[in-house]
N, C-alpha and C positions, 0 to 999 in steps of 0.2 A: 546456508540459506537463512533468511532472518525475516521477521514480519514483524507489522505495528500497525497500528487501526489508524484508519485515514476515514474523509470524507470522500468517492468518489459517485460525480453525478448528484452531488446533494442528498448520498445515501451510506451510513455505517457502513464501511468495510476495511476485511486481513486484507491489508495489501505484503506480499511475500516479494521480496527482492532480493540480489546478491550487491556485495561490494567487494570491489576488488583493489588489490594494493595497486595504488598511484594514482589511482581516480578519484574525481572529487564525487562526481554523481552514481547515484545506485542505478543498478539495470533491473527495473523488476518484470516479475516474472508472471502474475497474474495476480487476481482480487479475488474475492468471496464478500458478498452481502450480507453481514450479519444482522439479528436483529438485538437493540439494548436491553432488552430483557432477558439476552441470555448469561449476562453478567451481573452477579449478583453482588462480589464482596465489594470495601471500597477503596480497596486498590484497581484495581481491574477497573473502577467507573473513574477513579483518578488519570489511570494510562487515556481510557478513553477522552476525556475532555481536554486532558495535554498534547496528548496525538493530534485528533482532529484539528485542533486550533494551529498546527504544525503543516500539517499535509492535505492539501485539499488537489484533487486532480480531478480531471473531465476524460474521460476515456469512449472513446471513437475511433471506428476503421482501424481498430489495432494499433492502436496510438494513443499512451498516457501525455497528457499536457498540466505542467505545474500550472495552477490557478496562481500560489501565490506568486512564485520567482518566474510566471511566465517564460518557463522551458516546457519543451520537447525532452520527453523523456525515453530511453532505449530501452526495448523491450529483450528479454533470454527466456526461448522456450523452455518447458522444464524438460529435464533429464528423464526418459523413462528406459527402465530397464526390461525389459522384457526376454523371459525368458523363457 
């Protein structure tokens, strides 16, 4: 599993996705809304402003849509283990 900060909804967020060999598109797997103040060094505000400028999606009814490359994006529950 791999994540990278995205715009979703016009809002900071870890977006967490898988990629799998022979695909071109990632299947991600859920967001979290973070806020920019909880990144302080300036690497970390580097990734953020490289990211976002990369990844902007609108997520609805369970359904990620690329703003920029207007795709539909496939969603993977996450794994949970219970035990």
């Amino acid at each position: 599993m791999s994540w990278s900060f995205a715009t979703v909804n016009g809002r900071l967020a870890e977006v967490f996705f898988e990629r799998e060999e022979g695909e071109d598109e990632p299947k991600i797997m859920g967001h979290c809304y973070v806020s920019l103040s909880e990144y302080k060094t300036k690497k970390e505000k580097r990734w953020i402003g490289k990211d976002t400028k990369r990844y902007q999606f609108s997520y609805r009814n369970k359904v990620y849509r690329d703003k920029i490359r207007n795709k539909v994006l496939k969603t993977v529950p996450f794994k949970r283990d219970l035990r």
